[in-house]
C-alpha positions as CSV (number, residue, x, y, z in Angstrom):
1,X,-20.9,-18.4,6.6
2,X,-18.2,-20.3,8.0
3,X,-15.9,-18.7,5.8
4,X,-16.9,-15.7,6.7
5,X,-15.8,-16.3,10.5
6,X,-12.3,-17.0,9.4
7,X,-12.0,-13.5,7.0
8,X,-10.2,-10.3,9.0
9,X,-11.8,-7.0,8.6
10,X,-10.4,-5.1,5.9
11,X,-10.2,-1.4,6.6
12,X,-10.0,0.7,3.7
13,X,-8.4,4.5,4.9
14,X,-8.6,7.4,2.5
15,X,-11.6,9.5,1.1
16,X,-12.0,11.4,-2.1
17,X,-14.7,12.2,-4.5
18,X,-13.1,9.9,-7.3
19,X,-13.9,7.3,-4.3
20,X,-17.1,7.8,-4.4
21,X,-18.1,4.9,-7.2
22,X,-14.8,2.8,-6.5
23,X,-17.0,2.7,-2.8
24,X,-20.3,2.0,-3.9
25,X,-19.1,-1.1,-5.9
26,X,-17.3,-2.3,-3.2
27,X,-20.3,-2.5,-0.8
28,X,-22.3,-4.2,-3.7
29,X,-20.1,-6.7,-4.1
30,X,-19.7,-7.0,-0.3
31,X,-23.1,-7.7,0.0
32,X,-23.6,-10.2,-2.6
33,X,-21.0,-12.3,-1.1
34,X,-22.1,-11.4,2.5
35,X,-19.3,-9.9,3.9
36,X,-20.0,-6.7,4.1
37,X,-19.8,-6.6,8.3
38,X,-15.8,-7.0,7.8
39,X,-15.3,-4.1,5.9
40,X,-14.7,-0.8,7.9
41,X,-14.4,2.3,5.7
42,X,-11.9,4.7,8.2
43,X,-12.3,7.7,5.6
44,X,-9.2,10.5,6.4
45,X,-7.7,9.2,9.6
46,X,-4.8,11.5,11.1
47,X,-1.2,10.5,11.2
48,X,-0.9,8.6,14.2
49,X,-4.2,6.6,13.7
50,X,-2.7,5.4,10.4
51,X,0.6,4.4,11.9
52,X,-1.5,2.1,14.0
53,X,-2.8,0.5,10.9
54,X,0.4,0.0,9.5
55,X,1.6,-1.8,12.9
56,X,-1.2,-4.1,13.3
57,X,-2.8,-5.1,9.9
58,X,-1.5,-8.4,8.7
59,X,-0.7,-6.5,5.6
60,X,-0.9,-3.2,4.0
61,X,-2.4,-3.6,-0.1
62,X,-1.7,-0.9,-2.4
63,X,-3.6,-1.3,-5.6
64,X,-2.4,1.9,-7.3
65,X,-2.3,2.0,-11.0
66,X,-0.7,5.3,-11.4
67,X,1.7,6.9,-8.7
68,X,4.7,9.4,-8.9
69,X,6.0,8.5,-5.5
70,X,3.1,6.3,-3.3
71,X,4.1,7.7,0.1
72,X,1.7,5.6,1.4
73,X,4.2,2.5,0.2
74,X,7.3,4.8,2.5
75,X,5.0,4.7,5.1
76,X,4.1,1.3,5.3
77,X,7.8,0.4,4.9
78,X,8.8,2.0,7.9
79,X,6.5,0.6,10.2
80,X,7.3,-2.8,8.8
81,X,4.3,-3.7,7.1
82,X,3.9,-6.8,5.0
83,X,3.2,-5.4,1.7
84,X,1.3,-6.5,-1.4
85,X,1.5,-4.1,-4.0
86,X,0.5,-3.9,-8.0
87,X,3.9,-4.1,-10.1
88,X,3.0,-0.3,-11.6
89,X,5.9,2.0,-11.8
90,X,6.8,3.8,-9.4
91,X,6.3,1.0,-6.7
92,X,8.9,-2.2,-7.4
93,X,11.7,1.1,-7.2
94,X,10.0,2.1,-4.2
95,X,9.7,-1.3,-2.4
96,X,12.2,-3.3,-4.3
97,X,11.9,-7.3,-2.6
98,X,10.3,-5.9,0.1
99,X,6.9,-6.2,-1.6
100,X,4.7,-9.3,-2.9
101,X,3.6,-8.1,-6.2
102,X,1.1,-9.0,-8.4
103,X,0.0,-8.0,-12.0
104,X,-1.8,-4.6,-11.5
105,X,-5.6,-4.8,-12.8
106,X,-5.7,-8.6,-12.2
107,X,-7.9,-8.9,-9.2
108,X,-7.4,-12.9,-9.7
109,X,-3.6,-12.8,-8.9
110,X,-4.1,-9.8,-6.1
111,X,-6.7,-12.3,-4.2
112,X,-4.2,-15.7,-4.0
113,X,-1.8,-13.3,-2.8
114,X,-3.5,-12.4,-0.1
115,X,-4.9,-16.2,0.3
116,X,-1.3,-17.0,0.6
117,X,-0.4,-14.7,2.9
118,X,-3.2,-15.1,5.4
119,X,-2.3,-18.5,5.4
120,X,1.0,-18.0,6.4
121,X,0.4,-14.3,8.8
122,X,2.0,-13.9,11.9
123,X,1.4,-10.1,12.0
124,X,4.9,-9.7,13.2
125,X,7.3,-6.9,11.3
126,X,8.6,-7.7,8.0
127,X,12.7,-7.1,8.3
128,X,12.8,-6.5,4.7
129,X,10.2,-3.4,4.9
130,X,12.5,-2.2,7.6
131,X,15.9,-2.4,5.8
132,X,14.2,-0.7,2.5
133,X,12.8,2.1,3.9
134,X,16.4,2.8,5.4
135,X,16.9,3.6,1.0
136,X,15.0,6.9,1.6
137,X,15.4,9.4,3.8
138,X,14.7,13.1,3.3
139,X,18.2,14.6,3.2
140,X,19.7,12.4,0.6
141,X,16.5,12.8,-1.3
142,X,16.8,16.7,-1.3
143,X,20.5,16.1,-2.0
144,X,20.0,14.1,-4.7
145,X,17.1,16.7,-6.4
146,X,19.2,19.5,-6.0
147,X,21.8,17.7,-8.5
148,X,19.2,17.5,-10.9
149,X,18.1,20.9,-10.5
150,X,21.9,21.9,-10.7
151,X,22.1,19.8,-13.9
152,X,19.2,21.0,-15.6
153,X,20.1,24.6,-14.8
154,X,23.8,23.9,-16.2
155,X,22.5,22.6,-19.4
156,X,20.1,25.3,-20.1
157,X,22.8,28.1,-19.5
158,X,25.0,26.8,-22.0
């Protein structure tokens, strides 16, 4: 129980039905190694409670196996949250070095990263989250579709 003491809450934000068994194995294990008192399930927050999250967690941890674009990952990059993030595509192009990776699906590697990086927290912002998110912004984005869409339409009216 000592350890326990030392352990931040983790607070898990979102809510779907696919959650629903992802959650109930979650408080299982939570209770088998007694620490289910530091995990707060937020469900849907709004906007601005979210951005709060971002700016005061010690780190944001996005364990998505299968994204198109994780706007979650934008988000937490803007705020300038430490990140640690599976290596699936879409999310080393989305966070580049900003990120601390591991190997998605291996739960081993995802836990000594966050070991590491609660041994080392300061909860201040991470610069490099700052100066990535700066690589997207909506115009250039929309700029940047529309080529393809121009493309695309070019080659299929020849």
């Amino acid at each position: 129980n000592k350890i326990n003491k030392t352990i931040p809450h983790l607070l898990i934000a979102g809510d779907c039905i696919k959650m629903t068994s992802y959650k109930k194995k979650l408080i299982k294990l939570s209770k088998k190694y007694k620490i289910k008192d530091k995990i707060i399930w937020l469900g849907k927050i709004n906007q601005n409670k979210m951005g709060w999250c971002y700016r005061n967690a010690i780190s944001t941890i996005i364990t998505s196996r299968v994204e198109s674009f994780c706007f979650i990952a934008h988000e937490a990059l803007c705020y300038g949250s430490t990140i640690i993030s599976s290596n699936r595509k879409c999310l080393p192009e989305i966070l580049g070095d900003a990120a601390i990776y591991y190997e998605s699906l291996n739960s081993k590697e995802l836990s000594i990263k966050i070991i590491d990086l609660l041994k080392i927290s300061t909860q201040k912002k991470n610069s490099k989250s700052l100066i990535q998110a700066k690589n997207f912004n909506n115009i250039r984005n929309f700029e940047e579709t529309m080529k393809v869409f121009q493309k695309v339409n070019s080659a299929s009216s020849k």
